[in-house]
Biopython code that builds the backbone (N, CA, C, O; Angstrom):
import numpy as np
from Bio.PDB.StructureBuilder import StructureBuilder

atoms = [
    (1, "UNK", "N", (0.825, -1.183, 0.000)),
    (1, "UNK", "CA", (0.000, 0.000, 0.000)),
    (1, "UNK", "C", (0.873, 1.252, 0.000)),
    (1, "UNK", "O", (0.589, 2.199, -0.733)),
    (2, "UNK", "N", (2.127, 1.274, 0.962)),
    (2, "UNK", "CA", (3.245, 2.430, 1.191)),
    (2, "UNK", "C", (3.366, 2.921, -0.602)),
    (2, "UNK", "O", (3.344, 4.097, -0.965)),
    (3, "UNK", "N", (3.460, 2.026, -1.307)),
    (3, "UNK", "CA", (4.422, 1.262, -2.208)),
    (3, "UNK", "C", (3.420, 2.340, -3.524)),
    (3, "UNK", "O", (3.929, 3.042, -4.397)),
    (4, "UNK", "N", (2.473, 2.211, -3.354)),
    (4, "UNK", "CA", (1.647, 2.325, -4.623)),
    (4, "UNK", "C", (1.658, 3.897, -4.542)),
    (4, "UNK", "O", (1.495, 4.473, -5.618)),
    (5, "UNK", "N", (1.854, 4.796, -3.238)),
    (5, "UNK", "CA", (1.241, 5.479, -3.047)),
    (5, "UNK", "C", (3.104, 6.211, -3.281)),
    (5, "UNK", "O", (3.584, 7.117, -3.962)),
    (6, "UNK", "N", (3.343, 5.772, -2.848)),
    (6, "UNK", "CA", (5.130, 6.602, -3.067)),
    (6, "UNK", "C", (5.777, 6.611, -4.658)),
    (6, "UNK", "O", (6.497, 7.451, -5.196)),
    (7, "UNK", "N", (5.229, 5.349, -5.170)),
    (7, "UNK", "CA", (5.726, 5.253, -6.818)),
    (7, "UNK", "C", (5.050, 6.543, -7.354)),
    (7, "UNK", "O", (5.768, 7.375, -7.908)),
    (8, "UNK", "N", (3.640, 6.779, -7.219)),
    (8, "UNK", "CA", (3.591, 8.170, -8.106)),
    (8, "UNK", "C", (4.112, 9.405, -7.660)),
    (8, "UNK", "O", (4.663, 10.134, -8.485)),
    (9, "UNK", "N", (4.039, 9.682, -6.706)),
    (9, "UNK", "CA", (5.092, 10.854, -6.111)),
    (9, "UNK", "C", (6.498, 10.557, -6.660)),
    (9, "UNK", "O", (7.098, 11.519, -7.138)),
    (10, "UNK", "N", (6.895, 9.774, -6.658)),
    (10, "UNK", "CA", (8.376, 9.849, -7.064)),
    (10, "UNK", "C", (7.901, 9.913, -8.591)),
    (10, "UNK", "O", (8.952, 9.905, -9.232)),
    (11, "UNK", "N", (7.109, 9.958, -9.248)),
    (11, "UNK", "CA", (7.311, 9.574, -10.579)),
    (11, "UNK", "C", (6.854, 11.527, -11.021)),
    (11, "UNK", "O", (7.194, 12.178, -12.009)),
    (12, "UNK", "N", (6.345, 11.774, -10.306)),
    (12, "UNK", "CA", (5.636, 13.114, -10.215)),
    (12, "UNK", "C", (7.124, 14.151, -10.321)),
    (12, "UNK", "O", (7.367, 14.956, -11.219)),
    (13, "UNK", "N", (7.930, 13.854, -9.187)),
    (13, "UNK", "CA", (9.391, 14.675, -8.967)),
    (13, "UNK", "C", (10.263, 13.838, -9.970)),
    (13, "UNK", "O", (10.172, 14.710, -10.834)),
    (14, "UNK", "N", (10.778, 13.194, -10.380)),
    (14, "UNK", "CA", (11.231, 12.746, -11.538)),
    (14, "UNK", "C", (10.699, 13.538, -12.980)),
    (14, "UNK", "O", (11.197, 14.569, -13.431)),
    (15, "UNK", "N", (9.812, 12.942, -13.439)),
    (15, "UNK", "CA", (9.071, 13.702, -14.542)),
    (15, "UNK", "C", (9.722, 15.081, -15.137)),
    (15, "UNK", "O", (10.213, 15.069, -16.266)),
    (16, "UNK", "N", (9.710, 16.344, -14.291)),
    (16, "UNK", "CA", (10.075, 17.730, -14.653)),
    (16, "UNK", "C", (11.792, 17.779, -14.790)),
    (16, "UNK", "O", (12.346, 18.789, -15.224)),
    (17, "UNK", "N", (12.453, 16.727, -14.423)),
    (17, "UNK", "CA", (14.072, 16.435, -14.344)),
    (17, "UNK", "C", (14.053, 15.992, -15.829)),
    (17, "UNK", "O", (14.779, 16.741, -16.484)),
    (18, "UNK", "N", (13.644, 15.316, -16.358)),
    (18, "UNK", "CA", (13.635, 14.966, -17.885)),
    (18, "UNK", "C", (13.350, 16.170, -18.503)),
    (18, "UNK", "O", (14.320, 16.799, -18.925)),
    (19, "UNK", "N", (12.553, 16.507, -18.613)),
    (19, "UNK", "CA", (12.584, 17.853, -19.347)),
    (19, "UNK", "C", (14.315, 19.178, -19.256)),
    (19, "UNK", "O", (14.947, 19.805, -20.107)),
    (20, "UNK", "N", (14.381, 19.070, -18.272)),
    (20, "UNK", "CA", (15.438, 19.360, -18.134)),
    (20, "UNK", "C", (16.616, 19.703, -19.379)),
    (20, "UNK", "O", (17.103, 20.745, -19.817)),
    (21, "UNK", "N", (16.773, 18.371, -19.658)),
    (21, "UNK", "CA", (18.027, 18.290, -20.492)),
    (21, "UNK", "C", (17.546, 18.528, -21.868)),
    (21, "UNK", "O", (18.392, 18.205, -22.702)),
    (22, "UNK", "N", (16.650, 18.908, -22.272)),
    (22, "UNK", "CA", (16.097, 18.605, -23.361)),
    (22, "UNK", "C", (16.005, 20.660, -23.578)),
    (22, "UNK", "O", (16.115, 21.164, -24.696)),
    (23, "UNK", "N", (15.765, 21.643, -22.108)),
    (23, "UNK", "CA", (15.982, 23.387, -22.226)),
    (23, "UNK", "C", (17.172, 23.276, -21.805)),
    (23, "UNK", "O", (17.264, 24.022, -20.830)),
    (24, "UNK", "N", (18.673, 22.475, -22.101)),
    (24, "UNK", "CA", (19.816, 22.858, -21.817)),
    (24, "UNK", "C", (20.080, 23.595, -22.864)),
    (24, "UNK", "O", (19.925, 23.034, -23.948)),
    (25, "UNK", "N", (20.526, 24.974, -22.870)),
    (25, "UNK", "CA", (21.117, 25.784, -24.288)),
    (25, "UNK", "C", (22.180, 24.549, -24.712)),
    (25, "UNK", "O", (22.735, 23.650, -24.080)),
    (26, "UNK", "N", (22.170, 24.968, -26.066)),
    (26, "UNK", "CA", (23.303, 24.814, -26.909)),
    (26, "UNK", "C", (24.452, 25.390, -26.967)),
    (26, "UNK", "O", (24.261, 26.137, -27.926)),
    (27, "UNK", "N", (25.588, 25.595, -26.604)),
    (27, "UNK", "CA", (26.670, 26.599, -26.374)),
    (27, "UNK", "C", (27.999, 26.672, -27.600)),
    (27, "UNK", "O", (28.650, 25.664, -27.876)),
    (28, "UNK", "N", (28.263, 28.073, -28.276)),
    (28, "UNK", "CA", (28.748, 27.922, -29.341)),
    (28, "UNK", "C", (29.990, 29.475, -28.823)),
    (28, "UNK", "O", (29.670, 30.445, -28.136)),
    (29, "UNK", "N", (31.250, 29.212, -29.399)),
    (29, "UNK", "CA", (32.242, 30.334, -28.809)),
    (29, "UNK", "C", (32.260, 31.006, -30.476)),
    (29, "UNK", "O", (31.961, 30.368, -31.486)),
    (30, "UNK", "N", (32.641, 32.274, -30.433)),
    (30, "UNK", "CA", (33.109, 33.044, -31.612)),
    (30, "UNK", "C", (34.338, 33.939, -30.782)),
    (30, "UNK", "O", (34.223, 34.492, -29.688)),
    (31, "UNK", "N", (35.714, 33.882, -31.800)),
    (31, "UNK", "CA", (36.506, 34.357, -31.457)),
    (31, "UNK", "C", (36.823, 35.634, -32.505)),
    (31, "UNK", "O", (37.167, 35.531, -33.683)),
    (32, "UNK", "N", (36.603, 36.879, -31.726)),
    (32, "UNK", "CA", (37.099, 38.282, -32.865)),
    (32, "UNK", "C", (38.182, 38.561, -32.326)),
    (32, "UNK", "O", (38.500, 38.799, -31.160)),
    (33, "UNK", "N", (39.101, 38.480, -33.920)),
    (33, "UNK", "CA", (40.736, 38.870, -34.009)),
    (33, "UNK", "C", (40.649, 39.842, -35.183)),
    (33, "UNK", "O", (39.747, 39.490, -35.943)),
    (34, "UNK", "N", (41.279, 40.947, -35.591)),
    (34, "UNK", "CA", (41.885, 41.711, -36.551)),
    (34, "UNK", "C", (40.085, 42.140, -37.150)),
    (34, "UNK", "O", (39.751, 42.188, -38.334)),
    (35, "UNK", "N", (39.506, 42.307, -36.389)),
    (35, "UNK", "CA", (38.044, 42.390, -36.934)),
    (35, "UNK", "C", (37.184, 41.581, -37.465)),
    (35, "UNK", "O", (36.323, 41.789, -38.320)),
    (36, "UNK", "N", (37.451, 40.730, -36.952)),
    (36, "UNK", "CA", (36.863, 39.372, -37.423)),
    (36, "UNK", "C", (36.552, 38.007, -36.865)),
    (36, "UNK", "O", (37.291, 37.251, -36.234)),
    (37, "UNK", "N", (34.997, 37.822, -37.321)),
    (37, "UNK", "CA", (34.844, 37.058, -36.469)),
    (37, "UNK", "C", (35.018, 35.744, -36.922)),
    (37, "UNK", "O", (34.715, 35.585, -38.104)),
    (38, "UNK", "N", (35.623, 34.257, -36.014)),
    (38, "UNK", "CA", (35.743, 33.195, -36.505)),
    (38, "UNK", "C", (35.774, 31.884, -35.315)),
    (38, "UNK", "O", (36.490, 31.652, -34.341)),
    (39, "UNK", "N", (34.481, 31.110, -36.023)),
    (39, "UNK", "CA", (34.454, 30.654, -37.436)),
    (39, "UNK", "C", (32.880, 32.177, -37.508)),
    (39, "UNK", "O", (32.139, 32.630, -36.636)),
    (40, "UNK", "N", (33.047, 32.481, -39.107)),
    (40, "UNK", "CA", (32.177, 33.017, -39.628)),
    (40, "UNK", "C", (30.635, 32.973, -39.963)),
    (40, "UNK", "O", (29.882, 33.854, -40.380)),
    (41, "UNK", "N", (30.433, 31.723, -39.658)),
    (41, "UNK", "CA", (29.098, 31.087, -39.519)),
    (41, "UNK", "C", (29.055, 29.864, -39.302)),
    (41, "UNK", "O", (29.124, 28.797, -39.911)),
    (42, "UNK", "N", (28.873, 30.414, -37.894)),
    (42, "UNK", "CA", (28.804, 28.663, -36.651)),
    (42, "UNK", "C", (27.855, 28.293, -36.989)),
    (42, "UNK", "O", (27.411, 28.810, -38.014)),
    (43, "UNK", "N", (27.224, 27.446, -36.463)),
    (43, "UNK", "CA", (26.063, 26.723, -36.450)),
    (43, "UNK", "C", (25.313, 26.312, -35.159)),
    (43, "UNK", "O", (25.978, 26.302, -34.123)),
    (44, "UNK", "N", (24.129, 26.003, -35.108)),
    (44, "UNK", "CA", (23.614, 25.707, -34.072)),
    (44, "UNK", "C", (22.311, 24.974, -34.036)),
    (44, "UNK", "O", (22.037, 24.672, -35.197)),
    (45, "UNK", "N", (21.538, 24.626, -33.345)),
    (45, "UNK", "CA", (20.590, 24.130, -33.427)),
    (45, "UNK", "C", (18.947, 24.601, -33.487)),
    (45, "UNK", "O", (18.546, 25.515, -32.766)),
    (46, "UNK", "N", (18.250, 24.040, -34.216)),
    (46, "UNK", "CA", (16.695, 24.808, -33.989)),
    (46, "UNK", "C", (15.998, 24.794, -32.725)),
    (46, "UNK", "O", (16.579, 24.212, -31.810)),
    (47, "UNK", "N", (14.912, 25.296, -32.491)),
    (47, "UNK", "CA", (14.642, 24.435, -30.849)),
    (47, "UNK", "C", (14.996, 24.977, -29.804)),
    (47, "UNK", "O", (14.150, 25.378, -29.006)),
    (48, "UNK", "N", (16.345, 25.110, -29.572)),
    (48, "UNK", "CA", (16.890, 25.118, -28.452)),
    (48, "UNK", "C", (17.660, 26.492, -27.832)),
    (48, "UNK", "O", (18.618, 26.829, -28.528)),
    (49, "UNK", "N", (17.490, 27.084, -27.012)),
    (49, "UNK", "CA", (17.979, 28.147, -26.334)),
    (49, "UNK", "C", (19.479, 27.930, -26.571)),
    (49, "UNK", "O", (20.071, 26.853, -26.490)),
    (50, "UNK", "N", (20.112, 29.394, -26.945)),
    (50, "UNK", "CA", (21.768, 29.557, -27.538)),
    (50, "UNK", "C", (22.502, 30.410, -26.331)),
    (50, "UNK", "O", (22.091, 31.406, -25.734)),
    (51, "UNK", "N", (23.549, 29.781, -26.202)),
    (51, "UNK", "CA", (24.502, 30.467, -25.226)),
    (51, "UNK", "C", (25.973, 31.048, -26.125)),
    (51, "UNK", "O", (26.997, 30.376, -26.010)),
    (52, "UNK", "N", (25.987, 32.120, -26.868)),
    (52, "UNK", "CA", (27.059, 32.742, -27.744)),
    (52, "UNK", "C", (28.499, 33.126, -26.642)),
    (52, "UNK", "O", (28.259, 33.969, -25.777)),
    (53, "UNK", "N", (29.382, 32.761, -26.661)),
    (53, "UNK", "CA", (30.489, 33.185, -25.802)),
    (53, "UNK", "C", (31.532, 33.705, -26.934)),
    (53, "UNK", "O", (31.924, 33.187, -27.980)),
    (54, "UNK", "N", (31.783, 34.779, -26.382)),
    (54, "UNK", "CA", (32.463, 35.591, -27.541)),
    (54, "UNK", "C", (34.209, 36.269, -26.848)),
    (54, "UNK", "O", (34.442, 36.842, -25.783)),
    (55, "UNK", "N", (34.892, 35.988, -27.677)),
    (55, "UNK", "CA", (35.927, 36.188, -27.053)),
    (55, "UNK", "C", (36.721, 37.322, -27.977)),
    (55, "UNK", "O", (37.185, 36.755, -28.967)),
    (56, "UNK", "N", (37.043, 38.832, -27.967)),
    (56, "UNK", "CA", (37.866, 39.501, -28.431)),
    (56, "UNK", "C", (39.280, 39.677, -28.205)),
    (56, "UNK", "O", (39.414, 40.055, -27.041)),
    (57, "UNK", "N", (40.169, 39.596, -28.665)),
    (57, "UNK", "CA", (41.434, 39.127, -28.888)),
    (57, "UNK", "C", (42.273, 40.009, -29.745)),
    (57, "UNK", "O", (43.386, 40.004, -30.270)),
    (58, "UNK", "N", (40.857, 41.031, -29.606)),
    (58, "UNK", "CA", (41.711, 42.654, -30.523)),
    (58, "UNK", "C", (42.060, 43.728, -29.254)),
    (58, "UNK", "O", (41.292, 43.899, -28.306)),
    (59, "UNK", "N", (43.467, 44.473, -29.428)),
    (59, "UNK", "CA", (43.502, 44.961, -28.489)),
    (59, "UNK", "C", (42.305, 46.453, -27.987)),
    (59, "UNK", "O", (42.462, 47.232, -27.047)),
    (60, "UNK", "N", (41.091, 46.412, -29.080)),
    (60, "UNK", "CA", (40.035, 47.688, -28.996)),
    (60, "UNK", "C", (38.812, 46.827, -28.671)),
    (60, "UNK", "O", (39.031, 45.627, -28.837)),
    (61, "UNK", "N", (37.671, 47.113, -28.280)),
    (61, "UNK", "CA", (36.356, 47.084, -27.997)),
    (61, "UNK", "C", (35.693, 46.620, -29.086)),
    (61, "UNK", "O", (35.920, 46.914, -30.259)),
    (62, "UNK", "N", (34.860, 45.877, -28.656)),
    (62, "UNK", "CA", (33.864, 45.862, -29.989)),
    (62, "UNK", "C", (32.236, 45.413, -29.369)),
    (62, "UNK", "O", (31.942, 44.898, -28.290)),
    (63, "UNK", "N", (31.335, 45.847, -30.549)),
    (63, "UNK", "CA", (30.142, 45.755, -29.980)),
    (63, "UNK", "C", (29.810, 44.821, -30.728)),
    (63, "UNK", "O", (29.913, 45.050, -31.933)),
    (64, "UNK", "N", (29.253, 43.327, -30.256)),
    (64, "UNK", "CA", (29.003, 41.966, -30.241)),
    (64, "UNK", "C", (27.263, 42.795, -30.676)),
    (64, "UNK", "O", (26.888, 43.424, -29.686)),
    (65, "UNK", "N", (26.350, 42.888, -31.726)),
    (65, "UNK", "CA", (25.163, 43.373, -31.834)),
    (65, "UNK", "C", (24.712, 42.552, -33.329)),
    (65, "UNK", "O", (25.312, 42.316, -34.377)),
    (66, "UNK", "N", (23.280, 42.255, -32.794)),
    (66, "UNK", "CA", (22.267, 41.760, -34.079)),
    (66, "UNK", "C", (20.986, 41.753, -33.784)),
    (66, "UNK", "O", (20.386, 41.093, -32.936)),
    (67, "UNK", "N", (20.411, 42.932, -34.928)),
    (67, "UNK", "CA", (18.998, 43.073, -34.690)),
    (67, "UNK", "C", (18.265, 41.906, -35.032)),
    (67, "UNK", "O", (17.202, 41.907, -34.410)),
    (68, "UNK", "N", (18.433, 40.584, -36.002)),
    (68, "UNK", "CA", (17.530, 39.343, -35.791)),
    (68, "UNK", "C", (17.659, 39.117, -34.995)),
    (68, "UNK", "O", (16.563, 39.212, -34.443)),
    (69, "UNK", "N", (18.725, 38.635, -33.981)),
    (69, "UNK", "CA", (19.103, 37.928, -32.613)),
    (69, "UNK", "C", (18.506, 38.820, -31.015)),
    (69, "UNK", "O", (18.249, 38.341, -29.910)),
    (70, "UNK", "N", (18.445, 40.332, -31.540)),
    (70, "UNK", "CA", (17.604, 40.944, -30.157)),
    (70, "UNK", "C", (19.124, 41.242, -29.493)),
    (70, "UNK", "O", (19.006, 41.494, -28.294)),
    (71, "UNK", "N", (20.361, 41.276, -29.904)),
    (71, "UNK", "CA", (21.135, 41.142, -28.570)),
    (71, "UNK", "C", (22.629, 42.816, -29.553)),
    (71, "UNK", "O", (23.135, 43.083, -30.643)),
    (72, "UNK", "N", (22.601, 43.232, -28.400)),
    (72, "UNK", "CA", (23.768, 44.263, -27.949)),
    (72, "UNK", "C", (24.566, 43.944, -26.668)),
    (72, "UNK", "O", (24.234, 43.664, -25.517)),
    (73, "UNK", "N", (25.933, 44.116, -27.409)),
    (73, "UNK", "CA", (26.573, 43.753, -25.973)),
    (73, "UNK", "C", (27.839, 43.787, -26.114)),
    (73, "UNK", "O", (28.387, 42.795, -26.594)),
    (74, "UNK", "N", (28.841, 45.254, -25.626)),
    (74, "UNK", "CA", (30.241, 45.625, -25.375)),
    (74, "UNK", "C", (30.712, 44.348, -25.364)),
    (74, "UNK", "O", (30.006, 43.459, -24.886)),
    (75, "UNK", "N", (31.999, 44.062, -25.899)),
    (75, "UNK", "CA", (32.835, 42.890, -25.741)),
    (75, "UNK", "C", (34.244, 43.878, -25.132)),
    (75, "UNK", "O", (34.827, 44.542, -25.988)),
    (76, "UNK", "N", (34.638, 43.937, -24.014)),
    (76, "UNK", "CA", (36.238, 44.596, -23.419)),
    (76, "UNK", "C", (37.126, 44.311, -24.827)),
    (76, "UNK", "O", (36.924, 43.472, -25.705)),
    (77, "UNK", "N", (37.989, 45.139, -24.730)),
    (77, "UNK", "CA", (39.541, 44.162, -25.228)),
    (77, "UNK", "C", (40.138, 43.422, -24.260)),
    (77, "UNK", "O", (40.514, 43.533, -23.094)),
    (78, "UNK", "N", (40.095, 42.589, -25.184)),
    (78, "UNK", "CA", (40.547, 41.111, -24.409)),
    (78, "UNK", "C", (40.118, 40.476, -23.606)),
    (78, "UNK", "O", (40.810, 39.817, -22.831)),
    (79, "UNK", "N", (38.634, 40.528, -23.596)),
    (79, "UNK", "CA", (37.222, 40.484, -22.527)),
    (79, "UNK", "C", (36.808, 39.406, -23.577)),
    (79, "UNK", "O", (37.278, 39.163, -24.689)),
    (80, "UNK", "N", (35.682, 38.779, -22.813)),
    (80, "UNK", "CA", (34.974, 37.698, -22.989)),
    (80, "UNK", "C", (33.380, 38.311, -22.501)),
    (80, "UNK", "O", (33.074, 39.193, -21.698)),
    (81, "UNK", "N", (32.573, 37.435, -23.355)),
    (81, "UNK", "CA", (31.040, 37.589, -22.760)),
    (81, "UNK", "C", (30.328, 36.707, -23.118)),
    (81, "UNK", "O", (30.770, 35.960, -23.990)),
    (82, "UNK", "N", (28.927, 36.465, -22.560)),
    (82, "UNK", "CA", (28.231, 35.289, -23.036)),
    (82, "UNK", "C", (26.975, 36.245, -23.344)),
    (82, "UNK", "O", (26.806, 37.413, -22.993)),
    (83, "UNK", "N", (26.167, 35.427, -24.083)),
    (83, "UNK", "CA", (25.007, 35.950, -24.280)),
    (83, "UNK", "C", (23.674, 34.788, -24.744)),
    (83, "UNK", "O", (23.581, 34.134, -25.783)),
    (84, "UNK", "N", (23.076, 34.818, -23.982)),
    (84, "UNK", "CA", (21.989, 34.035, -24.195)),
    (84, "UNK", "C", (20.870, 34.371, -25.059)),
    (84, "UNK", "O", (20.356, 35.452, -24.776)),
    (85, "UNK", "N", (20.387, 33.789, -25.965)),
    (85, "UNK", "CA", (19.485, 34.107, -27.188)),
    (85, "UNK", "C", (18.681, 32.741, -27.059)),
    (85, "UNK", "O", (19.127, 31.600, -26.939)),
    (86, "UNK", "N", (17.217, 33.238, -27.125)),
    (86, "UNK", "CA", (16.234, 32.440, -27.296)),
    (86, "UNK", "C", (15.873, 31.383, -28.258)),
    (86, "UNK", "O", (16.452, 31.614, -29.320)),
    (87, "UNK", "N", (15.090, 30.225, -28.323)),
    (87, "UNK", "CA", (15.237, 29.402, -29.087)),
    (87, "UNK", "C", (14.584, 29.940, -30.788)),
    (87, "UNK", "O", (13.594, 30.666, -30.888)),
    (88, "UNK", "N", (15.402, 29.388, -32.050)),
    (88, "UNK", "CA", (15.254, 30.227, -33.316)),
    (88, "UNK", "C", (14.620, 28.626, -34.283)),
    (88, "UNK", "O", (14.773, 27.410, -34.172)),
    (89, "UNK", "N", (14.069, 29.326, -34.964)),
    (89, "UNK", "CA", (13.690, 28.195, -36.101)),
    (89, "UNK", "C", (14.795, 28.657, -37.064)),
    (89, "UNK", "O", (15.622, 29.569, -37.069)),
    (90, "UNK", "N", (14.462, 27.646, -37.872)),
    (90, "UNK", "CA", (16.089, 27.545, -38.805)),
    (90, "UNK", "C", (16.231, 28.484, -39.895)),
    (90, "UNK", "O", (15.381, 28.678, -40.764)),
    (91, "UNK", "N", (17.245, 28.999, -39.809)),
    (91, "UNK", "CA", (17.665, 29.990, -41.083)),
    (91, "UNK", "C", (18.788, 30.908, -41.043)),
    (91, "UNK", "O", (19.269, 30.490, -39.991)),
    (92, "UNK", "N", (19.334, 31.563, -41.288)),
    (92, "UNK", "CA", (20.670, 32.372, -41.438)),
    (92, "UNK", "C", (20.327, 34.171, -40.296)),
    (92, "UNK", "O", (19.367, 34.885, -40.587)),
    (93, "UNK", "N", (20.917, 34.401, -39.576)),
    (93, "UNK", "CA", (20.880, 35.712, -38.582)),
    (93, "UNK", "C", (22.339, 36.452, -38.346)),
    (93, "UNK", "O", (23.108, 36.112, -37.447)),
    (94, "UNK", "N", (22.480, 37.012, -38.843)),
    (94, "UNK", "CA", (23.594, 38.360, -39.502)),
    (94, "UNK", "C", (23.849, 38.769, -37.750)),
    (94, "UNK", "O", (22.987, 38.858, -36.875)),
    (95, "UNK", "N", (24.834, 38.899, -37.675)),
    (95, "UNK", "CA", (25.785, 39.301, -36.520)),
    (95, "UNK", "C", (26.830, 40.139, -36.785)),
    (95, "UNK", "O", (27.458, 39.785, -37.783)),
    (96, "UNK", "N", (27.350, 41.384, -36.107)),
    (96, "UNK", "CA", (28.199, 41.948, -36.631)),
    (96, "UNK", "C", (29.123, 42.783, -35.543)),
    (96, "UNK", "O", (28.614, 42.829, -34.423)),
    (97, "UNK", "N", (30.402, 43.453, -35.686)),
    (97, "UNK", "CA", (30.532, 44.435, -34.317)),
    (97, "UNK", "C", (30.117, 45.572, -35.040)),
    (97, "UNK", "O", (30.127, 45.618, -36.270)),
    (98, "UNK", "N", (29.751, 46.494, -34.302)),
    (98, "UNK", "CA", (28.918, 48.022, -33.716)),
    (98, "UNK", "C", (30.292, 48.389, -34.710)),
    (98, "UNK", "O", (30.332, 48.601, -35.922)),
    (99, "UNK", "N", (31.044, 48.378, -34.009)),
    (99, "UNK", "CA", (32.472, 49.387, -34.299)),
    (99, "UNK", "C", (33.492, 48.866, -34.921)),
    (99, "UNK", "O", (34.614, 49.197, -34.538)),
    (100, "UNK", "N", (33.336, 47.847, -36.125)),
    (100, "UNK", "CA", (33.722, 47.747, -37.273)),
    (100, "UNK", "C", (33.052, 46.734, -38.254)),
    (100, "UNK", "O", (33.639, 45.814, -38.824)),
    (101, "UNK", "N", (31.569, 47.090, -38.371)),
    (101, "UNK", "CA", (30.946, 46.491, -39.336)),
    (101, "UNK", "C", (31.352, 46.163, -40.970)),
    (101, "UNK", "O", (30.913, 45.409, -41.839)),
    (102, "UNK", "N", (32.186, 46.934, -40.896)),
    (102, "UNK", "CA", (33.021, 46.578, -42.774)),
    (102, "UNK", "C", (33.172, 45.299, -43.019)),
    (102, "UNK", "O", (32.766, 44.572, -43.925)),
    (103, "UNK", "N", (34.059, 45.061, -41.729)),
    (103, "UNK", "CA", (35.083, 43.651, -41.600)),
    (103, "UNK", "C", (34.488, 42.946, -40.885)),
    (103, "UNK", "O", (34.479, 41.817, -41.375)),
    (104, "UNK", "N", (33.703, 43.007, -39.496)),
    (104, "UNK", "CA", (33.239, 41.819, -38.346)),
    (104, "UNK", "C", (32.043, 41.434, -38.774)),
    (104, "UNK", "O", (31.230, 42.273, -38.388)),
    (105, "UNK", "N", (31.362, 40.327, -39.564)),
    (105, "UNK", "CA", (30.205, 39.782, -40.111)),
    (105, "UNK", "C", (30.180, 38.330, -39.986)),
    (105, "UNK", "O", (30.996, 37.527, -40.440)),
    (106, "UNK", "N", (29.283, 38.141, -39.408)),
    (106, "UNK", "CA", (28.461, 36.504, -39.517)),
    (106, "UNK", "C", (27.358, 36.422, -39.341)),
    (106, "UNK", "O", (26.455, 37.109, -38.864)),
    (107, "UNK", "N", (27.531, 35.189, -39.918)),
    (107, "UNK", "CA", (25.938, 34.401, -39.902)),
    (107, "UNK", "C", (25.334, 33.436, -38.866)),
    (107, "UNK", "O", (25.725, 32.321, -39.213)),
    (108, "UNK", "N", (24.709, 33.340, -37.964)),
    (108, "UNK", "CA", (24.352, 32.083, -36.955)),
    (108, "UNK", "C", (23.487, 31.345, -38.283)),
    (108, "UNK", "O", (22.725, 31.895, -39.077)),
    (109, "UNK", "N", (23.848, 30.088, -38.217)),
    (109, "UNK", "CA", (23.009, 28.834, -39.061)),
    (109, "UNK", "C", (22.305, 28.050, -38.327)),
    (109, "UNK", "O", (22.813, 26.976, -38.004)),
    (110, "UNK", "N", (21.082, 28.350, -37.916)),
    (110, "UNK", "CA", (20.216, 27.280, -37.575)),
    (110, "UNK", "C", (19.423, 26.363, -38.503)),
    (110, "UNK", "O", (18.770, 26.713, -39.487)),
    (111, "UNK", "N", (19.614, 24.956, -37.956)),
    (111, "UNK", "CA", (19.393, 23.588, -38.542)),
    (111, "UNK", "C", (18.262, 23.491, -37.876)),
    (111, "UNK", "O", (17.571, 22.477, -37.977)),
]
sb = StructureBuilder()
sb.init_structure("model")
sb.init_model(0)
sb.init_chain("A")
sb.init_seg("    ")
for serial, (resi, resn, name, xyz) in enumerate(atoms, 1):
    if name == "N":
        sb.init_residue(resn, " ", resi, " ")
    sb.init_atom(name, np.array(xyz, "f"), 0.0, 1.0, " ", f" {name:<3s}", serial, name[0])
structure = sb.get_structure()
């Protein structure tokens, strides 16, 4: 009787733990050197919440910004940042820095 009555409770707190792994972001690094970002069009997944970690490696500032993606965001020199972006259906989203758009361009590729 203990027995019948404890299996669904445990099955109850279990349950929402599966889900779990399934809203783990996807996590993808871009490294900007000499104005540029690389690799140039990472990839990532559909579905799933994106964690962008961006690493500048120029000794100036740059602004990590994309109006498909919703996101602005100072990168230091020689600073690092992450940025979390919501889950995307699949297709190509233009990324660029603020403060040298000529040269710093990519694409996020969602599958």
């Amino acid at each position: 009787m203990v027995k019948a009555r404890i299996l669904p409770l445990l099955a109850a707190l279990i349950a929402p733990m599966a889900g779990v792994a399934a809203d783990e972001p996807a996590t993808m690094a871009l490294t900007l050197k000499d104005h540029r970002f690389d690799p140039g069009e990472p990839a990532a997944p559909a579905g799933k919440p994106i964690v962008i970690e961006v690493t500048n490696l120029d000794p100036t500032p740059a602004e990590f910004e994309s109006k498909q993606l919703r996101v602005e965001k100072v990168v230091p020199a020689g600073g690092r940042i992450s940025v979390r972006v919501r889950a995307l259906t699949p297709g190509r989203y233009r990324f660029y820095d603020d403060y040298h758009e000529s040269t710093a361009e990519g694409f996020l590729v969602v599958k």
